[in-house]
Backbone as a chain_set.jsonl record, in Angstrom:
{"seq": "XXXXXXXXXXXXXXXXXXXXXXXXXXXXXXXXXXXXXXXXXXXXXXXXXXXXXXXXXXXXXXXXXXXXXXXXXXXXXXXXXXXXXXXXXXXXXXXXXXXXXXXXXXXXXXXXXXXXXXXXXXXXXXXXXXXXXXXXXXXXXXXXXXXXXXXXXXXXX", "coords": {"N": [[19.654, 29.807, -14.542], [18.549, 27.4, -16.608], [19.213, 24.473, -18.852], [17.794, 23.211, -21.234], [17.93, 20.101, -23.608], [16.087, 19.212, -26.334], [15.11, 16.416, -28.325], [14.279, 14.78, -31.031], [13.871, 11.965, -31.57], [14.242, 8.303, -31.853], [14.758, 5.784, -29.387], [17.245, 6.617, -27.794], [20.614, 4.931, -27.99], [22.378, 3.23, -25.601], [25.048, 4.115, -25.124], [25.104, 6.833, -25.982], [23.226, 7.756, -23.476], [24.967, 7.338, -21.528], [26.895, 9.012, -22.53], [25.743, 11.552, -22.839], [25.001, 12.413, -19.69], [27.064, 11.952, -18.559], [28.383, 14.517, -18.694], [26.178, 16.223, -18.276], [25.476, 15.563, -15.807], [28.268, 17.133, -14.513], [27.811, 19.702, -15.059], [26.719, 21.903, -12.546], [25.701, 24.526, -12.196], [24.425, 25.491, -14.189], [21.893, 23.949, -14.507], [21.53, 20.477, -16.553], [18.869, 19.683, -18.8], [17.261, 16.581, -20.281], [15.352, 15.81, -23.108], [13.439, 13.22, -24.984], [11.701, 12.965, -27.79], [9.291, 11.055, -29.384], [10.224, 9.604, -32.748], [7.634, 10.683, -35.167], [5.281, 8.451, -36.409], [4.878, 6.888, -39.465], [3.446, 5.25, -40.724], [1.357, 7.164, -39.096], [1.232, 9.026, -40.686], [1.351, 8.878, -43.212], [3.888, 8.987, -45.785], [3.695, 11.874, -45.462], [5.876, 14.563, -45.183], [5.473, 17.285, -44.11], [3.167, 17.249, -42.561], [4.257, 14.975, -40.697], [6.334, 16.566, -39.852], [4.991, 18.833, -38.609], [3.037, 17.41, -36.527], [5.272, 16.328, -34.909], [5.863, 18.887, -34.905], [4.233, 20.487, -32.741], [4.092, 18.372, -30.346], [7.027, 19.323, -29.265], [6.629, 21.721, -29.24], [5.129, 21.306, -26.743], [6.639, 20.641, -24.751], [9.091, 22.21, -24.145], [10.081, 24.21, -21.99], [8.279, 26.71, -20.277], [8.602, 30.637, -21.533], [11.008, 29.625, -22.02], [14.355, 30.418, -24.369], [14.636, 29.672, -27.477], [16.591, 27.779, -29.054], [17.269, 26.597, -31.875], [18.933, 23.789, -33.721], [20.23, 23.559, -36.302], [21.311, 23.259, -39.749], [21.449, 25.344, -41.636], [21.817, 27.217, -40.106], [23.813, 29.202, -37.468], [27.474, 29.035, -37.043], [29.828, 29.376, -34.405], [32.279, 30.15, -31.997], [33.455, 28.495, -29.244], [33.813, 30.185, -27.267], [32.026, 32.2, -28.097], [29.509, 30.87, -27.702], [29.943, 30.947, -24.799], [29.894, 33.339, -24.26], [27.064, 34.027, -25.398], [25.069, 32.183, -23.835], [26.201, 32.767, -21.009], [25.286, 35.934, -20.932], [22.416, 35.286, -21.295], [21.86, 33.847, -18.677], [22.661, 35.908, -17.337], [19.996, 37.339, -17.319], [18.618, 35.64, -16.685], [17.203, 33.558, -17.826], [15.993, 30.989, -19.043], [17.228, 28.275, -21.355], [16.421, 26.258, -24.357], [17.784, 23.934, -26.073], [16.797, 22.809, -29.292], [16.566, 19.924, -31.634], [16.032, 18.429, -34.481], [14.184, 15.629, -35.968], [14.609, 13.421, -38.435], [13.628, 14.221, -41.072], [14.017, 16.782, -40.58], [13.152, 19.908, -38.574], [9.624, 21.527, -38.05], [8.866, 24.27, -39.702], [7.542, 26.179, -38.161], [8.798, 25.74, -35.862], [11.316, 26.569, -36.142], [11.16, 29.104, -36.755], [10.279, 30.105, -34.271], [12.69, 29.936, -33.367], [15.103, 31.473, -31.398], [17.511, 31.917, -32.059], [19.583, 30.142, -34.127], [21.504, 27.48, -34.806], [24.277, 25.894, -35.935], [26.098, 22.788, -35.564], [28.086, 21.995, -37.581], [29.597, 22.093, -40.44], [29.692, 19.844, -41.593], [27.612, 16.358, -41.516], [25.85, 14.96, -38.691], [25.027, 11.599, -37.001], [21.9, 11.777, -35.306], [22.36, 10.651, -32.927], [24.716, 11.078, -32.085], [24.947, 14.178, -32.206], [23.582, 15.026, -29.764], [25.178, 14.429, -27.791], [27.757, 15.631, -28.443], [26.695, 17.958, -28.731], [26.097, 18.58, -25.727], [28.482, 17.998, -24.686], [29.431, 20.434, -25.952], [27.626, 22.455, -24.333], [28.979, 22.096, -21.62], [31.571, 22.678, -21.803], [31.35, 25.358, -22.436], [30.253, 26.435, -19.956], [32.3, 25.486, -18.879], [34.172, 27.684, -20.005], [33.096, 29.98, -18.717], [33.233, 29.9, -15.95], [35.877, 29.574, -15.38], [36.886, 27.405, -15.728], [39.838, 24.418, -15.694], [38.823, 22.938, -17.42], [38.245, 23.773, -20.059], [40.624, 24.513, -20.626], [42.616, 22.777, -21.367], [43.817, 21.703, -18.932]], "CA": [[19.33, 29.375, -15.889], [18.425, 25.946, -16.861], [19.074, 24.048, -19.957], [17.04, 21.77, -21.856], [17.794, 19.54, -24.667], [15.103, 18.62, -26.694], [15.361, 16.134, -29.389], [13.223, 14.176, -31.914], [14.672, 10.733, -32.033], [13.948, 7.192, -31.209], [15.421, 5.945, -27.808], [19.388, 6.322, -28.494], [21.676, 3.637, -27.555], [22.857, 3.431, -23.995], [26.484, 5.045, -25.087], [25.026, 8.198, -25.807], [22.794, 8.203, -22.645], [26.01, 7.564, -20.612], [27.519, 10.36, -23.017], [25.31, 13.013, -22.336], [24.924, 12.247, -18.717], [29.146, 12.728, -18.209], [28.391, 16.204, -19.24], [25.021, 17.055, -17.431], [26.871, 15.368, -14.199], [29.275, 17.993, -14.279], [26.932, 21.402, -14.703], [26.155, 22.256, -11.361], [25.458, 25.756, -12.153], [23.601, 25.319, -15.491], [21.095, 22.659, -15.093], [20.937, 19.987, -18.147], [17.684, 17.695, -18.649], [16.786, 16.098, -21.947], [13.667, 14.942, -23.377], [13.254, 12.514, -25.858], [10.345, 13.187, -28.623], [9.252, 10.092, -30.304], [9.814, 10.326, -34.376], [6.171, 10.633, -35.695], [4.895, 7.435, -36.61], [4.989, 7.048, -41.13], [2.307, 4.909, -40.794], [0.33, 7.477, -39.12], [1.114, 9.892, -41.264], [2.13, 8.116, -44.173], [5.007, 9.819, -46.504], [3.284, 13.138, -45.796], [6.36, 15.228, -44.409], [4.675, 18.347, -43.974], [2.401, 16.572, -41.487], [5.012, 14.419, -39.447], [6.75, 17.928, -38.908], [3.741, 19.856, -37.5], [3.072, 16.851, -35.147], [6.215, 16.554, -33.803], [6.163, 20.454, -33.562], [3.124, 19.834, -31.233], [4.59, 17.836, -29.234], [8.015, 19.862, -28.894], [6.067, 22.677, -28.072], [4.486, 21.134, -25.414], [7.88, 20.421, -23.472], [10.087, 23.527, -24.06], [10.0, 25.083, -20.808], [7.681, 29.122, -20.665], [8.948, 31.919, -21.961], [12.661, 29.465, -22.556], [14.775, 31.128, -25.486], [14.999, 28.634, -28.217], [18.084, 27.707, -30.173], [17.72, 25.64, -32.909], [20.141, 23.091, -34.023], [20.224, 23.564, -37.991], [22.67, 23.331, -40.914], [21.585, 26.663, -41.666], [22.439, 28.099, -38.681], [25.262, 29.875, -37.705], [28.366, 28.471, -36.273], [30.177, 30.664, -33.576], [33.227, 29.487, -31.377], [32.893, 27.762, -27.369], [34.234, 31.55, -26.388], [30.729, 33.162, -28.341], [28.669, 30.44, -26.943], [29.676, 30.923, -23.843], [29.183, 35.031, -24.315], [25.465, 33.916, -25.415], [24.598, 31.904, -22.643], [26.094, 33.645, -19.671], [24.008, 36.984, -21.311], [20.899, 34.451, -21.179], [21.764, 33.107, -17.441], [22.093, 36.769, -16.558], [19.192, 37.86, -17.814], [17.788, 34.738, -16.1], [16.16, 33.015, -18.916], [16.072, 29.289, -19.695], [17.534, 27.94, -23.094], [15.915, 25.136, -24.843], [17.947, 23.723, -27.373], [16.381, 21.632, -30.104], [17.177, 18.325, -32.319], [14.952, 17.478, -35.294], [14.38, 14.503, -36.361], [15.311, 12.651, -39.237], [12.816, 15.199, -41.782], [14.099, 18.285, -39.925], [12.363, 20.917, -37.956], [8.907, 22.319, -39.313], [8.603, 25.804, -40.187], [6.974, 26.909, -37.179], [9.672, 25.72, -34.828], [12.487, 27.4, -36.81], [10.605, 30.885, -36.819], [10.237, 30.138, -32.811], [13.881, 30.049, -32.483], [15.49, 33.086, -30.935], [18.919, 31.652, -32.462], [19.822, 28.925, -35.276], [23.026, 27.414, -34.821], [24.804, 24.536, -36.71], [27.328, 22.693, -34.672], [29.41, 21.936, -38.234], [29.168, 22.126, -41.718], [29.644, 17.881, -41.663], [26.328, 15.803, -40.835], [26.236, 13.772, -37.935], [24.128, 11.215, -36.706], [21.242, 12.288, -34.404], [22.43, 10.061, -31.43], [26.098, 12.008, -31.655], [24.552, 15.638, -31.789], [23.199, 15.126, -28.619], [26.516, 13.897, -26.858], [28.701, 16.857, -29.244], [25.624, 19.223, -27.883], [26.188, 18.308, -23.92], [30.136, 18.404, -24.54], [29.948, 21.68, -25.994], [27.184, 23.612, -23.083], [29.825, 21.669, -20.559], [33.007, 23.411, -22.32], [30.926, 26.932, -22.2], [29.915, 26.784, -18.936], [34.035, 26.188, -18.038], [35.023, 29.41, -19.677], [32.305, 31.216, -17.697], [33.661, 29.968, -14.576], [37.29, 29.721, -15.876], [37.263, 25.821, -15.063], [40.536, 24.241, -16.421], [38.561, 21.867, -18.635], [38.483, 24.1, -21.476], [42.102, 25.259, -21.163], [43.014, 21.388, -21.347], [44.736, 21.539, -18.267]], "C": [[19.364, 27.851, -15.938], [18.773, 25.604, -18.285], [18.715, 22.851, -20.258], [17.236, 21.288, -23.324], [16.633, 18.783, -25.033], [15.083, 18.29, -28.302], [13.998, 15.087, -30.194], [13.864, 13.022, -31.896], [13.838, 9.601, -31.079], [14.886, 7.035, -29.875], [16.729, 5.792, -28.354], [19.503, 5.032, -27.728], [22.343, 4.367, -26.17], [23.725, 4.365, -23.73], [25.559, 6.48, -25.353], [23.921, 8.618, -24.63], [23.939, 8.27, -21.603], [26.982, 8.624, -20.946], [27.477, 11.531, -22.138], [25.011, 12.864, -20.701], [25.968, 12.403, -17.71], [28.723, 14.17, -17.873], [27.089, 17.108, -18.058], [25.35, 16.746, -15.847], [27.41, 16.419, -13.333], [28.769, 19.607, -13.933], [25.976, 21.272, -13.458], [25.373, 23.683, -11.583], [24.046, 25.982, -12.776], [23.046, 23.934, -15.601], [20.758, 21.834, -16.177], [20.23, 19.462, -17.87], [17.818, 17.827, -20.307], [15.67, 15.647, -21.995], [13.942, 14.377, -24.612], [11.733, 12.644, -26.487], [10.336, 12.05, -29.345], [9.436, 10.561, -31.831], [8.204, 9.851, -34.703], [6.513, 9.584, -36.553], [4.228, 7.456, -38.413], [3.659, 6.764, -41.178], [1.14, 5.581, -40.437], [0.102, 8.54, -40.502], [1.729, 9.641, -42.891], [3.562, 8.782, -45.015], [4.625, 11.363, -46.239], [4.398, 14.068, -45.029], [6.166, 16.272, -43.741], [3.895, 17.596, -42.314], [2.834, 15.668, -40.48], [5.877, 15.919, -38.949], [5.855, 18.329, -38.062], [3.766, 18.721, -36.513], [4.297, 17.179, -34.227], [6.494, 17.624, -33.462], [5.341, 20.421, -32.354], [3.838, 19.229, -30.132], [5.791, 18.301, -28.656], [7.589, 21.019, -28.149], [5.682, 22.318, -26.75], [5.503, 20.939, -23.77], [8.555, 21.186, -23.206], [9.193, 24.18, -22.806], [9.2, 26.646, -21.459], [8.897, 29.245, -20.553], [10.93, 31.065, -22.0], [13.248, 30.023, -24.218], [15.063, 29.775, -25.682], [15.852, 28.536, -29.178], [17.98, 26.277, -31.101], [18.593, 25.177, -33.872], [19.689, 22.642, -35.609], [21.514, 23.406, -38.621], [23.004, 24.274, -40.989], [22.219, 27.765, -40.818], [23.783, 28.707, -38.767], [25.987, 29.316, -36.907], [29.067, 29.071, -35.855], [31.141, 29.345, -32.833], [32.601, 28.978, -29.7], [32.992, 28.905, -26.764], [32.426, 32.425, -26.437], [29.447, 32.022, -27.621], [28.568, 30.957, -25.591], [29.434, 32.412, -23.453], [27.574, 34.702, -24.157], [24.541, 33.176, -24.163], [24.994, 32.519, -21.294], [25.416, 35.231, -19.962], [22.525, 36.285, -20.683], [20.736, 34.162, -19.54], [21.853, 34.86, -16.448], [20.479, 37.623, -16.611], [17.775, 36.68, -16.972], [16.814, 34.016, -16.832], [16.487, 31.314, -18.889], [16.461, 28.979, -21.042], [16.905, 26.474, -23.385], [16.454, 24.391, -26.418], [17.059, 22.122, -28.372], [16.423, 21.373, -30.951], [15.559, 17.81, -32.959], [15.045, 16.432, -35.354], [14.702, 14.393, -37.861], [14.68, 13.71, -40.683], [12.944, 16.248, -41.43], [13.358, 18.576, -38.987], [10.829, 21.474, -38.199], [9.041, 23.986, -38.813], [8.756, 26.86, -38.784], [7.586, 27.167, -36.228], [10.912, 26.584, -35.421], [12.5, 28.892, -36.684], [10.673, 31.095, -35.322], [11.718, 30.723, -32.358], [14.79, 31.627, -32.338], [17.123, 33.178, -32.041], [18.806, 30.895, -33.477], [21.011, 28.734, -34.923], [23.366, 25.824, -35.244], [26.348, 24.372, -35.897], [28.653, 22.035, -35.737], [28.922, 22.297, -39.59], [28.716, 20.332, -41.859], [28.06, 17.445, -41.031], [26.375, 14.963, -40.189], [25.201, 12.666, -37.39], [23.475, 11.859, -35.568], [21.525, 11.848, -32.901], [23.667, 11.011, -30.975], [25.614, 13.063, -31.533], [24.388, 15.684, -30.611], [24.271, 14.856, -27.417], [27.752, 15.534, -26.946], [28.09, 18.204, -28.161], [25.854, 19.088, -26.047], [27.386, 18.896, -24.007], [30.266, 19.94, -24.365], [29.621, 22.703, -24.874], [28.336, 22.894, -21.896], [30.766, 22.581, -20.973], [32.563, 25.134, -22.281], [30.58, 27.235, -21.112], [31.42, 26.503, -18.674], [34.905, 27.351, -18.363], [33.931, 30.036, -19.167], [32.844, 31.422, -16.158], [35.197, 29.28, -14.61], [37.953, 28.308, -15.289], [38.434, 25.451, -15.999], [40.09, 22.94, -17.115], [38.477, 22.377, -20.323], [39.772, 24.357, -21.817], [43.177, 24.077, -21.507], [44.086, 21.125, -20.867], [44.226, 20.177, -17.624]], "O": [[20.193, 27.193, -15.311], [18.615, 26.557, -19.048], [19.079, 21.762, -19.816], [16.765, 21.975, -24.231], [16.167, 17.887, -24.329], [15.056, 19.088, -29.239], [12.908, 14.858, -29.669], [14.898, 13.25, -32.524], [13.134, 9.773, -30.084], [15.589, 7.932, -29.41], [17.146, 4.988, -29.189], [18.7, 4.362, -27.079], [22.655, 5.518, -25.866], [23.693, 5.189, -22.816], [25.58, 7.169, -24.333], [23.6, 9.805, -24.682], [23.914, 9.21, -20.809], [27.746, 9.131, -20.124], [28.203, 12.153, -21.363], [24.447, 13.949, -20.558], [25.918, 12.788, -16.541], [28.813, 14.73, -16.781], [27.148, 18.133, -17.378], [25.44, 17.566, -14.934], [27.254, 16.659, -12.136], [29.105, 20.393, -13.047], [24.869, 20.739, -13.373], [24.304, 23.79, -10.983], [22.999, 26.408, -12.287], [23.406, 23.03, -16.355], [19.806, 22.196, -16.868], [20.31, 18.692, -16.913], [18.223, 18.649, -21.128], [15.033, 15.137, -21.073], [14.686, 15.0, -25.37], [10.729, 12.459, -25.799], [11.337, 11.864, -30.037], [8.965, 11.628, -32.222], [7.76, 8.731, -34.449], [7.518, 9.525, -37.261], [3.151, 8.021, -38.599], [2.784, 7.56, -41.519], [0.052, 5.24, -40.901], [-0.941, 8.741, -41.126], [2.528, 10.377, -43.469], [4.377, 9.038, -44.129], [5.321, 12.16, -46.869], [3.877, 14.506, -44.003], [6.701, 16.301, -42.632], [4.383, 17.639, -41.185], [2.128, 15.446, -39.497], [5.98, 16.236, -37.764], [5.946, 18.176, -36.844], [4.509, 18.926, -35.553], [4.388, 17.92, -33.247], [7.067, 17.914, -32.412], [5.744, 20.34, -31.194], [4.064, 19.802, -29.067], [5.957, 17.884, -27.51], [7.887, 21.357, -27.003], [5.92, 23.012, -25.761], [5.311, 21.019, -22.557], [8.911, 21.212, -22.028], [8.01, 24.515, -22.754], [9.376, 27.333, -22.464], [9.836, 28.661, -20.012], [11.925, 31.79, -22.004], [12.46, 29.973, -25.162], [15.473, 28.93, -24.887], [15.795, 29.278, -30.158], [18.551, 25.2, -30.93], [19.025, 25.904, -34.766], [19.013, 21.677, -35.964], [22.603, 23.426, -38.047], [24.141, 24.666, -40.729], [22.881, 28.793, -40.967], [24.592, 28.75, -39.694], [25.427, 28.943, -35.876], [29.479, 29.818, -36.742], [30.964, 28.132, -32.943], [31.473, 29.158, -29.24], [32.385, 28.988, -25.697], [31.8, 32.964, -25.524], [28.497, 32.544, -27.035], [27.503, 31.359, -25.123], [28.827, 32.684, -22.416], [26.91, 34.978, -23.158], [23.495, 33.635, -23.702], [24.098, 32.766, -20.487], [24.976, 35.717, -18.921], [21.791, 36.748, -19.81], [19.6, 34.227, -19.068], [21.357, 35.063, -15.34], [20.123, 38.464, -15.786], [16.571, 36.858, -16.791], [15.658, 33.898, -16.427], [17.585, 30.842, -18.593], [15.846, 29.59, -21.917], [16.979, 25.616, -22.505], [15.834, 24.309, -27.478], [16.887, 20.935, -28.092], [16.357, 22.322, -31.732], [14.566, 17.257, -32.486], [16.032, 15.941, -34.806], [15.074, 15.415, -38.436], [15.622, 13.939, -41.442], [12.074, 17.031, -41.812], [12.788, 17.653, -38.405], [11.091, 22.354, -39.019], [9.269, 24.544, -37.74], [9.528, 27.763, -38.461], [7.457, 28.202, -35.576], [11.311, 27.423, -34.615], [13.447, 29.668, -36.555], [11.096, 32.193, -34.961], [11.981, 31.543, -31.478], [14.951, 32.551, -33.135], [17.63, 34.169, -32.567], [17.654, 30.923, -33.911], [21.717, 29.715, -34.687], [22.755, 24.819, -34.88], [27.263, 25.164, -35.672], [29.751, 21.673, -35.314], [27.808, 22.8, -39.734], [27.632, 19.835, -42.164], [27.467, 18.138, -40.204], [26.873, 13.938, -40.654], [24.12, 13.254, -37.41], [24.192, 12.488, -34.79], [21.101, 12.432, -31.904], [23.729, 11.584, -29.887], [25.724, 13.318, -30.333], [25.124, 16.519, -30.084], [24.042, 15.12, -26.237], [28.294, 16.195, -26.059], [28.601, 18.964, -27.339], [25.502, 20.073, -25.397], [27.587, 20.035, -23.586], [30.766, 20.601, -23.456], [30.42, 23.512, -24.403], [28.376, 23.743, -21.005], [30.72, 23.565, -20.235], [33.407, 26.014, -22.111], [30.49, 28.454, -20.965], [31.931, 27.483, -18.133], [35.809, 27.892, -17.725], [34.152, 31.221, -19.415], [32.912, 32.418, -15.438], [35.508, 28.454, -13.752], [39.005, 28.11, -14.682], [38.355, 25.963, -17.116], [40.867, 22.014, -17.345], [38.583, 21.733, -21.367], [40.157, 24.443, -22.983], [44.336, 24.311, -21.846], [45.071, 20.635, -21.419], [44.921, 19.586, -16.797]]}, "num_chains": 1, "name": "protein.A"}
């Protein structure tokens, strides 16, 4: 199984590329990459939100790995412990599937990508900036892949 983060954002700041890069370091098992989606450009699309969503769905589609199960990172979503994550992904890694999680941008998700997702999941009730999700999001598939393989980084030995 592989995992791919895929977010909507301008280029983060260095600290959260050296963040998430700790974390993807460490998964040997469970491959991380990331992709960076530019935010759709106002000017092209002037205030029309509707129409900077669909692009940037376009273009998200185009990177999510075939046939990867998609988990989108919502409010709505549901929030489950590091124990049920890591139930849901070692299911997924036996099953041999790819996960693709993905990071709206600043206007959300559109429609289309939301209906795509196999999952929804909100990593709080609190709102965080888009550069931290992506650091929070590494931490956490790192901390679920050590109770799969009963590493003492989750037991905070």
């Amino acid at each position: 199984m592989q995992l791919q983060v895929i977010s909507v954002s301008n280029r983060p700041p260095a600290w959260v590329q050296t963040g998430a890069e700790v974390y993807q370091q460490r998964m040997n098992q469970w491959p991380l990459s990331f992709t960076e989606i530019p935010i759709s450009s106002r000017k092209s699309f002037g205030n029309d939100v509707t129409r900077i969503k669909a692009d940037e769905a376009s273009r998200i589609n185009k990177v999510v790995s075939t046939n990867a199960i998609r988990v989108c990172l919502d409010v709505k979503g549901k929030s489950f412990s590091t124990e049920k994550l890591a139930d849901k992904l070692s299911q997924h890694a036996q099953e041999g599937r790819n996960v693709a999680f993905i990071i709206g941008g600043p206007d959300g998700l559109d429609t289309s990508i939301l209906q795509s997702a196999a999952w929804r999941w909100s990593l709080s009730a609190l709102t965080f900036p888009h550069p931290l999700v992506k650091v929070i999001l590494a931490e956490q598939l790192y901390r679920a892949w050590s109770v799969t393989t009963n590493h003492p980084y989750h037991r905070g030995e």
